[in-house]
C-alpha positions as CSV (number, residue, x, y, z in Angstrom):
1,X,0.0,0.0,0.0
2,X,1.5,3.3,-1.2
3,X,0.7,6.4,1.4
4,X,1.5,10.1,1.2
5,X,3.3,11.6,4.5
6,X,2.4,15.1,6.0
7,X,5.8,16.7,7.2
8,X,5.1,19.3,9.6
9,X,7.1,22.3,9.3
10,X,6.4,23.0,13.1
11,X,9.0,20.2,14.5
12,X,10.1,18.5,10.9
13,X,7.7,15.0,12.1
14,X,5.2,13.3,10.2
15,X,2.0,14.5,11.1
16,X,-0.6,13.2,9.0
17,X,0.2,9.5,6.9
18,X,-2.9,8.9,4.3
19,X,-2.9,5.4,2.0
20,X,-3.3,6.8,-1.5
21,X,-5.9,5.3,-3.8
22,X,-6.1,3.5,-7.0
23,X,-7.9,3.2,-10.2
24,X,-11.1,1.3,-8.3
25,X,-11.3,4.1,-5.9
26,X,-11.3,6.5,-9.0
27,X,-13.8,4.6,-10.7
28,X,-15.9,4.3,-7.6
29,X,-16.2,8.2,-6.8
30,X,-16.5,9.0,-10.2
31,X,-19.3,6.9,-10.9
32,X,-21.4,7.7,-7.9
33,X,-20.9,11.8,-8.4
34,X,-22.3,11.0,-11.7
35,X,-25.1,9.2,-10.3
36,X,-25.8,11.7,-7.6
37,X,-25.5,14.9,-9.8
38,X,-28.4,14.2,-11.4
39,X,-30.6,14.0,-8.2
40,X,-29.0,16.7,-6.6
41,X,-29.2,18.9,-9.6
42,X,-33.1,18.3,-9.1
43,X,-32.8,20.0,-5.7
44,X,-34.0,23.2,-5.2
45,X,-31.8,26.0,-4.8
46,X,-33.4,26.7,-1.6
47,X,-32.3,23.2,-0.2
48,X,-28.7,23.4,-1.5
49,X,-28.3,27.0,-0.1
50,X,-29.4,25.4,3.8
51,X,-27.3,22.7,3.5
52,X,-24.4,25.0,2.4
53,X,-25.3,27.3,4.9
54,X,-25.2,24.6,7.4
55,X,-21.6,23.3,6.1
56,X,-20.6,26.2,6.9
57,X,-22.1,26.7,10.6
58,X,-20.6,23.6,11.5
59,X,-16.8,24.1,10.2
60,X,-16.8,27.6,12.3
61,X,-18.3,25.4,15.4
62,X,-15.0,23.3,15.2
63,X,-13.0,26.1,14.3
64,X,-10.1,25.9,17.3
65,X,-9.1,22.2,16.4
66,X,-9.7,23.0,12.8
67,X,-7.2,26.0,13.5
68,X,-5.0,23.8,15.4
69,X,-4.9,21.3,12.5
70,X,-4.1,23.8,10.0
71,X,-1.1,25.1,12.0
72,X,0.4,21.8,12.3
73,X,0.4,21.3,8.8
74,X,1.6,24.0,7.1
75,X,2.7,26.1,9.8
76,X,0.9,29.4,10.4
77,X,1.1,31.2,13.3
78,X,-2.0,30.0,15.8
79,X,-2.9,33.2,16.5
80,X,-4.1,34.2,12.5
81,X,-5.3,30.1,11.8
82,X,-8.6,30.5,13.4
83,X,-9.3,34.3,10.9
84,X,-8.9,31.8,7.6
85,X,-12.2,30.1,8.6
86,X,-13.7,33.0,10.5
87,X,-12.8,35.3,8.5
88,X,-12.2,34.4,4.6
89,X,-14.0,31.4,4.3
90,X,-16.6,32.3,5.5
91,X,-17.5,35.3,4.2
92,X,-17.1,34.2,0.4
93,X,-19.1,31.1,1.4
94,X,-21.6,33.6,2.6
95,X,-21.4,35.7,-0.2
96,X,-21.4,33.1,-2.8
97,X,-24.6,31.5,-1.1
98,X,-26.6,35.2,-1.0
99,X,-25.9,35.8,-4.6
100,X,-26.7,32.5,-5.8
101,X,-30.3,33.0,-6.5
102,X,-29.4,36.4,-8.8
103,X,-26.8,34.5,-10.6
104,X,-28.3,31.4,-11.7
105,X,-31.9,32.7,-12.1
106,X,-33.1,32.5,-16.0
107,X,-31.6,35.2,-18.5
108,X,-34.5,37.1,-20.4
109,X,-34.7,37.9,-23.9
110,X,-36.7,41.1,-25.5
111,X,-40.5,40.2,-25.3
112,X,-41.1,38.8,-29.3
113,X,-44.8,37.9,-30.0
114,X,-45.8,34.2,-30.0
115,X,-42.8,33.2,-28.6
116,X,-41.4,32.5,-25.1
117,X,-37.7,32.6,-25.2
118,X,-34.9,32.8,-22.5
119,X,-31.6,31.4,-21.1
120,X,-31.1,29.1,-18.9
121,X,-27.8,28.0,-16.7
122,X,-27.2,24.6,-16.2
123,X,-25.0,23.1,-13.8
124,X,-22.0,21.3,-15.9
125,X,-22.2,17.9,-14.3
126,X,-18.9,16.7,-11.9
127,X,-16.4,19.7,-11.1
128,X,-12.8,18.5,-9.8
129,X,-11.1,20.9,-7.3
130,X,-7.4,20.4,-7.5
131,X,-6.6,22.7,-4.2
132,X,-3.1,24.2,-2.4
133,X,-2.2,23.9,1.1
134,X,-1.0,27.7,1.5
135,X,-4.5,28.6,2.1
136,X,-6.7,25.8,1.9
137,X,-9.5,26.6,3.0
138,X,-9.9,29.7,1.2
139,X,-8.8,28.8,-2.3
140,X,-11.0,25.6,-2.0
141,X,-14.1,27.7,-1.1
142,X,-13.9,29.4,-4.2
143,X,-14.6,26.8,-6.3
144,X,-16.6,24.0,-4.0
145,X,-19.6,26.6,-2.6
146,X,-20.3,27.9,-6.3
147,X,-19.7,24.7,-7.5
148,X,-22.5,23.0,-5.4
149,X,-25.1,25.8,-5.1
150,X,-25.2,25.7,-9.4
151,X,-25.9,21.8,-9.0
152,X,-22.8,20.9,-9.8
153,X,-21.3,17.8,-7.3
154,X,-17.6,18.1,-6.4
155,X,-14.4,15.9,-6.1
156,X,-11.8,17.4,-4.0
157,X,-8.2,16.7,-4.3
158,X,-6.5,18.2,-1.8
159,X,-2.8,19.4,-1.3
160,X,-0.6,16.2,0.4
161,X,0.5,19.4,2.8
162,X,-2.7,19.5,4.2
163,X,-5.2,15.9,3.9
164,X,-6.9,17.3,6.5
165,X,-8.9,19.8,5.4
166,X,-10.6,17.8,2.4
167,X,-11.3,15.4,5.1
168,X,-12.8,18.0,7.7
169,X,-15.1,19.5,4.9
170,X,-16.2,15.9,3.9
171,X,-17.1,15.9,8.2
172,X,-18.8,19.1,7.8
173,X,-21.1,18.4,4.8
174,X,-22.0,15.1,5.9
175,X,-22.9,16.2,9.6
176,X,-25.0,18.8,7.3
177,X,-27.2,16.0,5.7
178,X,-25.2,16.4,2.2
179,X,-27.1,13.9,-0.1
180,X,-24.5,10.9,-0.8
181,X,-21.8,11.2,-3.6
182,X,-22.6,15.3,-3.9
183,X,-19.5,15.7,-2.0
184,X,-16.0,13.5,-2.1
185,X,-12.8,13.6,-1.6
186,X,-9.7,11.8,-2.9
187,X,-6.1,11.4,-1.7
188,X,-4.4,10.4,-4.9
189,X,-0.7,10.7,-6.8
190,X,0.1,13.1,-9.9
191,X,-0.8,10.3,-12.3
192,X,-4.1,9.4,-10.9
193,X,-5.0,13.3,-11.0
194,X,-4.1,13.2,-14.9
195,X,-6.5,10.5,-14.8
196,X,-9.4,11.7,-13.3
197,X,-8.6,15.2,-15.2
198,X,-9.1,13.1,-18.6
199,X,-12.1,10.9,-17.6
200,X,-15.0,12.1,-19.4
201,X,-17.4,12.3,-16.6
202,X,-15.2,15.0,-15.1
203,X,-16.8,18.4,-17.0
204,X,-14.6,20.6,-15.1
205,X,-11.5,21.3,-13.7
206,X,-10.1,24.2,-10.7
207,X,-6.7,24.1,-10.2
208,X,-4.7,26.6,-8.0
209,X,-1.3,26.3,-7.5
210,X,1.8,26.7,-9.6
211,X,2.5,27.8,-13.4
212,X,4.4,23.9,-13.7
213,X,1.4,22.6,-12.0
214,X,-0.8,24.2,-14.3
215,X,0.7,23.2,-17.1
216,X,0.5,20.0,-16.1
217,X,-3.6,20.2,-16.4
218,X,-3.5,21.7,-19.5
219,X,-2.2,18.6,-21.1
220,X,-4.1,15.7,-19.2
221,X,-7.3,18.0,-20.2
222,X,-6.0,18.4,-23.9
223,X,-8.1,17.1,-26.0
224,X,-11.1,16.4,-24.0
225,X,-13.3,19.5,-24.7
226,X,-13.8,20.1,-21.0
227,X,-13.1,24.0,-19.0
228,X,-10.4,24.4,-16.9
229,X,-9.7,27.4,-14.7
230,X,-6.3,27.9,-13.4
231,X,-5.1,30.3,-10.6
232,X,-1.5,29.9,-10.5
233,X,1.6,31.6,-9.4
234,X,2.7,35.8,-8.9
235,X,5.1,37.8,-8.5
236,X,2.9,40.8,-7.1
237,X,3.8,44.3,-7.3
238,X,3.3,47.3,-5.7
239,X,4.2,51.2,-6.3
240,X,3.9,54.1,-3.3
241,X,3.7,57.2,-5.0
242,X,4.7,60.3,-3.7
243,X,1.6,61.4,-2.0
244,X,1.2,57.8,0.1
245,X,0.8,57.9,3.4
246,X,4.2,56.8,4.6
247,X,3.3,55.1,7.5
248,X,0.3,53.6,6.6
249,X,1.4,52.3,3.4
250,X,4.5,50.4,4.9
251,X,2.6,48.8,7.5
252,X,0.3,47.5,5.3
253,X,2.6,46.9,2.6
254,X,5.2,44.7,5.5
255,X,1.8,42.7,5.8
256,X,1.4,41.9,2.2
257,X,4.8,41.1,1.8
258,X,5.4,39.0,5.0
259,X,2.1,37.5,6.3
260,X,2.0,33.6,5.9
261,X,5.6,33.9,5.8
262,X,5.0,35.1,2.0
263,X,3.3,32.4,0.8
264,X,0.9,33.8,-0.9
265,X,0.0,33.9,-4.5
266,X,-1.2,37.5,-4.2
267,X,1.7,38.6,-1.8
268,X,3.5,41.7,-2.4
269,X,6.9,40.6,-3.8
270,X,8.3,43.5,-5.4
271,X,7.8,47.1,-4.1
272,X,8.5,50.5,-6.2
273,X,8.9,53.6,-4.5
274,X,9.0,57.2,-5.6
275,X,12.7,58.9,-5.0
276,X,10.5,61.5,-3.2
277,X,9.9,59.3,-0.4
278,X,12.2,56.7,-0.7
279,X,14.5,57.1,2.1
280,X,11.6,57.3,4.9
281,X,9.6,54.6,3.1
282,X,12.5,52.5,3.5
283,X,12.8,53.6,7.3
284,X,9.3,52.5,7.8
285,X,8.9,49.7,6.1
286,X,12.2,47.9,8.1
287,X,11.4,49.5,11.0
288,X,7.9,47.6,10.9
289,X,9.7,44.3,9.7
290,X,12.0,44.2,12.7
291,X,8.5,43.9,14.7
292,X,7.8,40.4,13.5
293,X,8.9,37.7,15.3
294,X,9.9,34.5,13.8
295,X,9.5,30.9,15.9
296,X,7.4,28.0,16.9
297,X,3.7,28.7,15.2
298,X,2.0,27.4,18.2
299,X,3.4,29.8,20.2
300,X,0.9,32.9,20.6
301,X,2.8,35.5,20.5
302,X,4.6,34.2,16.8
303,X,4.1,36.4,14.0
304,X,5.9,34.7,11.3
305,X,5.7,31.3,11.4
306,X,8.4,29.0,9.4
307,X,8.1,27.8,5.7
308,X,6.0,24.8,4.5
309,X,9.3,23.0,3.9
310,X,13.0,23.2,3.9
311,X,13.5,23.4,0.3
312,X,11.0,26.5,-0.1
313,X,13.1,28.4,2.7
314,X,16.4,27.2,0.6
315,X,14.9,28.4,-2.7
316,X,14.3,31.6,-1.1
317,X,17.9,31.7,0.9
318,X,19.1,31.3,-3.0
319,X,17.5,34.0,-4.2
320,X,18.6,36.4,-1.6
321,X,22.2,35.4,-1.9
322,X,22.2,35.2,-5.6
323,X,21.0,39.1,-5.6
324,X,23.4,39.5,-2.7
325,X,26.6,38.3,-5.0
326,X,24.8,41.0,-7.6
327,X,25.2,43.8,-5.9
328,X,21.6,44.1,-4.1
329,X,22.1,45.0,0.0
330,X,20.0,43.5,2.5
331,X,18.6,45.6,5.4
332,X,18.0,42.9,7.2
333,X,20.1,41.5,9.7
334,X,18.8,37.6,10.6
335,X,20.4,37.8,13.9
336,X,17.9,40.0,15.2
337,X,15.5,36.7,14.5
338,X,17.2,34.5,16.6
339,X,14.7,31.7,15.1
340,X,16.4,31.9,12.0
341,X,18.2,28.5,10.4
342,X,19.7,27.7,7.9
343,X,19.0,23.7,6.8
344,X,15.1,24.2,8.3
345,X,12.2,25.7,7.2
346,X,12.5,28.8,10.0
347,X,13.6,31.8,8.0
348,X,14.0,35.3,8.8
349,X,12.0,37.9,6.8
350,X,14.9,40.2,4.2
351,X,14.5,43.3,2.9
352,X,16.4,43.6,0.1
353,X,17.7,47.2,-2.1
354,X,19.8,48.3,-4.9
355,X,18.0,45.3,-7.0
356,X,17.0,45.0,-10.7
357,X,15.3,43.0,-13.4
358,X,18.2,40.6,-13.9
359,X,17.9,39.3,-10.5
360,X,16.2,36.1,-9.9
361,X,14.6,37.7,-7.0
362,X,12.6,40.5,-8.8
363,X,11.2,38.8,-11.9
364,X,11.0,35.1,-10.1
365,X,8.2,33.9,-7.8
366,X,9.6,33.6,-4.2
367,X,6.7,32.7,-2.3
368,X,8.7,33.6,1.0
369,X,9.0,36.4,3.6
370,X,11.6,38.7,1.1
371,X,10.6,41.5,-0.7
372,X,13.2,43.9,-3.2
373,X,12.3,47.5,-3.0
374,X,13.4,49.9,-5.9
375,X,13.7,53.5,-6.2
376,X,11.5,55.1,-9.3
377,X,11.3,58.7,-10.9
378,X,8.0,58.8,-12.6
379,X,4.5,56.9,-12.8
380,X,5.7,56.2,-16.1
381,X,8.8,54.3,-15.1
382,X,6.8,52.4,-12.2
383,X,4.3,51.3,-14.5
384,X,6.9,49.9,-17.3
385,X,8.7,48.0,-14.1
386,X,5.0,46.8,-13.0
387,X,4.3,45.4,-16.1
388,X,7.8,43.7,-16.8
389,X,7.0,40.5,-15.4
390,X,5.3,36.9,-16.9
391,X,2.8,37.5,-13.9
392,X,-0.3,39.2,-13.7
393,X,-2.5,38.6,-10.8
394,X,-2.6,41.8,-8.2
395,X,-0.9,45.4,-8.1
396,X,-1.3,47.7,-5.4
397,X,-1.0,51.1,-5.7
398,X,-0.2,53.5,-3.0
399,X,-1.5,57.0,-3.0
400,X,-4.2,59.9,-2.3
401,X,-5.3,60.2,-5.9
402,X,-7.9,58.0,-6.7
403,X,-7.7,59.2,-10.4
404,X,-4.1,58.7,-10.8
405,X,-4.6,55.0,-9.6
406,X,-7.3,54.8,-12.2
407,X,-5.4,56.0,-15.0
408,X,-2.6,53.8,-13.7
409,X,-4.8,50.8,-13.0
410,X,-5.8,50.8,-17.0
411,X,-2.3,50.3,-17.9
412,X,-1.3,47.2,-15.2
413,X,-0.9,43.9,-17.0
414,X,-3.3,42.4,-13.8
415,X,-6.0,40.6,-12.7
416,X,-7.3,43.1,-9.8
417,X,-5.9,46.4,-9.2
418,X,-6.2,47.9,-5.4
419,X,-5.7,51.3,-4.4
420,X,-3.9,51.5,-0.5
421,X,-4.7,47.9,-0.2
422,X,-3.0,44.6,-1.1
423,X,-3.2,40.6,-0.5
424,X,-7.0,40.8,0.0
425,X,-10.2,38.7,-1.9
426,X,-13.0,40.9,-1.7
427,X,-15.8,37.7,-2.9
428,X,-17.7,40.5,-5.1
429,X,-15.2,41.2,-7.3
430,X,-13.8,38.6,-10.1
431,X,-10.7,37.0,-8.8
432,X,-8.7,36.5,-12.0
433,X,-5.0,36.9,-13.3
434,X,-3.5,37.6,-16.9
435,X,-0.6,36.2,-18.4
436,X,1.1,33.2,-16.6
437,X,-0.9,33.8,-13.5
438,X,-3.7,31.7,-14.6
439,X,-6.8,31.7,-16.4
440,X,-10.7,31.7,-15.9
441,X,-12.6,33.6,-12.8
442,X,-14.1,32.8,-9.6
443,X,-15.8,34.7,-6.8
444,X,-18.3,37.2,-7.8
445,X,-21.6,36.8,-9.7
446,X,-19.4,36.2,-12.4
447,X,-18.0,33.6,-10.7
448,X,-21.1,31.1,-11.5
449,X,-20.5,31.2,-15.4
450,X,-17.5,29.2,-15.3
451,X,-19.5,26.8,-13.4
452,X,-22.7,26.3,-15.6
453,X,-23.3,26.1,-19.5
454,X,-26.2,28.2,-20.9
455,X,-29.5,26.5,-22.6
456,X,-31.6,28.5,-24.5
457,X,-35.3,27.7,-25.2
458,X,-37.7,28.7,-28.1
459,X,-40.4,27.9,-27.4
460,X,-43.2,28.9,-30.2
461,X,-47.1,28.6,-29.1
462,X,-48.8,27.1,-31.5
């Protein structure tokens, strides 16, 4: 029996150990989502709202061992675990749940004479939900709540960093009454995922994660005429123009750059600053850096917890010495995080200047608490740097012009565009990237289309 081991990043143990499945596990789930979509799609929108709803109730009833859980293994700080089901999840399973009934209601036609005619949206059949451990509750809710409320069933594959969350919703729907087969989960190896990806009773695909992983779907759904949204990788910027407020924007902007330890696909990894403010932003910003405090997650008091493995803080450590041996300066010095070790996943944050395009650090994703911060003259020349990158997912501006962010905003090469705010979903706007940062759109009432096909009927009285 082959099994899939959960290394903690807390103590370097094995904290979860799951038996992966086969084919005839495969074949099993497969064919009773397709025999329960049918039924389920049946149930009134009403019904699969309340049992949503009540999905929901009972994860945030469970949410300090659920917490706990998620600390363990991937190793944020205890004291923010509890806000990603408190906070995130549920409000976009919230959200996604109130809109539902405006989103999937019938599209009208003009009135013709002798005719009744309008659109209908139809849920697509069985959706897969390939789903990251850097957030996983949050980047699975995206997909599974939509998903389900359109009448949709769902197969969750869940990151081998964290098993336990696919099985905790599995808990929570069916202590919610969720009709058999609606909802399932998998634990299941690369090739098995190609294989579920290419089995025609799989209409869908959601995969979040990286641009290799995402490439990766694109093939084993080549060739089958089936959608597939990716959200993949970033390499986020931001720009503080001259009129920012200094010390708000560096506070939030340390935030963006260091919370979860940087692993974040919409984390603020490169910053440009105007030379009017440079040297004070830089002030600010390390001087709210030094604040963070690197150790054990479980520990209350930790604000930066370590990396999900040794070989992500390595990659990073690379990165920073690579720039370093290029001329870039760190203003960092790891000794005032005692935590910090080399050969282990507890790294200190870096705040790195005097960087440019060539380095690995500035164009390359990091996904770790190091951020390069460059000096700029003009809008013009922040925008050209913005928009010099294979990524596309969020840019932050920083400013008191709303106008200038808009006129900015129209030239980014991104997804979402925020103004004195970064790293944030709001679940009414269409979460979405450009260029190698994915494709497709979830959240928002737009969220549902991706999910459904439209049927039109024309229906002529007689």
């Amino acid at each position: 029996m082959r099994t899939q081991k959960t290394i903690s990043p807390v103590d370097g143990r094995v904290y979860v150990e799951r038996a992966l499945v086969g084919s005839e596990a495969l074949e099993q789930a497969l064919s009773q989502a397709a025999r329960a979509q049918k039924a389920w799609a049946r149930t009134p929108l009403e019904d699969r709202m309340a049992l949503v709803t009540r999905m929901v109730e009972i994860l945030l009833g469970a949410v300090d061992a659920v917490a706990e859980e998620l600390t363990w293994q991937m190793g944020r700080p205890i004291r923010y675990s509890p806000k990603e089901i408190t906070g995130g999840f549920a409000e976009r399973a919230r959200y996604m749940t109130r809109i539902a009934p405006a989103a999937l209601k019938d599209v009208p036609v003009d009135e013709l004479p002798g005719f009744t005619r309008f659109i209908r949206r139809e849920p697509l059949g069985v959706v897969l939900v390939l789903a990251p451990w850097n957030y996983p509750y949050l980047t699975s809710v995206n997909t599974i709540v939509p998903a389900l409320l359109a009448g949709n069933v769902v197969l969750l594959k869940h990151s081998a960093q964290t098993p336990l969350v696919a099985e905790r919703y599995a808990w929570a729907f069916q202590e919610a009454g969720l009709p058999e087969g609606v909802f399932q989960y998998l634990h299941m190896d690369h090739d098995l995922v190609a294989q579920a990806i290419a089995d025609p009773r799989v209409a869908f695909v959601a995969f979040t994660g990286s641009v290799a992983g995402g490439r990766a779907v694109e093939r084993a759904a080549a060739g089958h005429f089936k959608g597939v949204a990716l959200e993949l990788g970033g390499k986020d910027p931001a720009y503080v123009r001259p009129d920012a407020d200094l010390e708000f924007s560096a506070v939030n902007l340390v935030d963006g750059a260091m919370f979860n330890s940087g692993q974040s696909c919409c984390g603020v990894e490169r910053i440009y600053v105007h030379e009017a403010i440079y040297e004070p932003f830089l002030e600010a910003f390390v001087a709210e850096t030094l604040k963070l405090r690197l150790g054990n997650p479980l520990d209350p008091e930790t604000t930066l917890g370590p990396m999900v493995r040794t070989e992500a803080a390595e990659f990073v450590r690379g990165q920073i010495a690579e720039a370093l041996a290029q001329g870039a300066k760190a203003l960092i010095d790891p000794r005032h995080f005692p935590a910090d070790a080399p050969g282990t996943p507890y790294l200190a944050p870096q705040v790195l200047v005097d960087v440019n395009h060539r380095m690995r650090v500035m164009v390359e994703e990091s996904f770790g608490p190091v951020v390069g911060i460059m000096k700029v003259r003009s809008d013009e020349e922040a925008l050209a740097l913005m928009n010099d990158s294979p990524y596309g997912l969020t840019a932050s501006i920083w400013s008191q012009d709303e106008g200038a962010a808009l006129e900015l905003g129209a030239g980014i090469e991104t997804g979402t565009v925020f103004l004195n705010r970064c790293d944030y979903l709001d679940p009414a706007l269409a979460w979405t990237g450009v260029k190698e940062s994915g494709r497709g759109c979830s959240l928002s009432i737009l969220g549902y289309e991706q999910l459904t096909r439209p049927k039109s009927y024309h229906l002529r009285k007689a």
